[in-house]
C-alpha positions in Angstrom: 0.0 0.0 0.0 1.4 3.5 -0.5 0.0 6.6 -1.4 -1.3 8.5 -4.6 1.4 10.6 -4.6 4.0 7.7 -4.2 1.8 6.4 -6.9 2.8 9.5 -8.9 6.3 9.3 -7.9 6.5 5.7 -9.0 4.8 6.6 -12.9 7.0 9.2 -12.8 10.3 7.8 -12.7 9.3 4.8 -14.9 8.1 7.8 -17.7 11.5 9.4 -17.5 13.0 5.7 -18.1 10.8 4.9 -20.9 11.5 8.6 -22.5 15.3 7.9 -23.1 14.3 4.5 -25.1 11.2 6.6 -27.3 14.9 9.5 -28.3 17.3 6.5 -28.3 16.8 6.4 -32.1 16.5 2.6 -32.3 13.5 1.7 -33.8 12.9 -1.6 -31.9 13.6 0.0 -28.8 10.9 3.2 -29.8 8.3 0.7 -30.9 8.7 -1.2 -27.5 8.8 2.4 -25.5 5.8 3.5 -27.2 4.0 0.3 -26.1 5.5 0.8 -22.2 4.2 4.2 -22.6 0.4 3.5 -23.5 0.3 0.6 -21.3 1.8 3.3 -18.1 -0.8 5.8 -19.4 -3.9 3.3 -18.9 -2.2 2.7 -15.8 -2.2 6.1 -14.3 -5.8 6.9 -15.6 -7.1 3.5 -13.8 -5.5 5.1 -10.3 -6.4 8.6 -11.0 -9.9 8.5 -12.8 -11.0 11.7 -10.8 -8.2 13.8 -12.1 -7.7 12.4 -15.9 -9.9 13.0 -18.8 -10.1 10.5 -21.8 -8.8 13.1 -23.8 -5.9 13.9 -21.7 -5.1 10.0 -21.9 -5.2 9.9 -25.9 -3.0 12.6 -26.3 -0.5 11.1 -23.6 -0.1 8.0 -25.5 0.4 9.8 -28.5 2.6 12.3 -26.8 5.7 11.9 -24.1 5.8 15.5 -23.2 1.8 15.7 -22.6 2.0 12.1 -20.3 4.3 14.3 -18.0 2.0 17.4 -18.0 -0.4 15.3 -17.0 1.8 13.6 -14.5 2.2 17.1 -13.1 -1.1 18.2 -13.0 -2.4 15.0 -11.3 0.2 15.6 -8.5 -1.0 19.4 -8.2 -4.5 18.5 -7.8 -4.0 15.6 -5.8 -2.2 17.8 -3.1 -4.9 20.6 -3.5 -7.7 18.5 -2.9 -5.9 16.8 -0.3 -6.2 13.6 -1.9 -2.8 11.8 -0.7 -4.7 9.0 0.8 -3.7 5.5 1.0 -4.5 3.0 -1.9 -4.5 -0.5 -2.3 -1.5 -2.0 -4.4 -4.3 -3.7 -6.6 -5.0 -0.5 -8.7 
């Protein structure tokens, strides 16, 4: 168990990992990244549902840069609405 921000914390720093294979410049390794990268993305909107919109999850898996705005802007609210509660490891 841990909490939503840890949760955030966690995406995170798996994003930043799969962002150095999507500017490697491999192709294998960018077709693999980009399937790491929609698969994190459906992730984080089935543990944040309240703060993601399905649009905001299309354009992250079509876009690195907008997965970690959203990344961002899921922490902000989550500390705003005081929403750093405990969640269960099963999400």
């Amino acid at each position: 168990m841990g909490t939503m921000i840890d949760d955030i914390y966690r995406i995170r720093i798996s994003a930043i990992f799969i962002q150095s294979c999507l500017e490697a410049g491999n192709v294998g390794e960018y077709i693999i990244a980009q399937a790491e990268l929609e698969s994190m993305v459906d992730e984080f909107q089935s543990i944040f549902p309240e703060f993601v919109t399905d649009e905001q999850v299309e354009n992250s898996k079509r876009d690195f840069d907008s997965f970690l705005r959203l990344i961002d802007s899921t922490e902000r609210a989550c500390r705003q609405t005081g929403a750093n509660q405990e969640i269960s490891e099963s999400t």
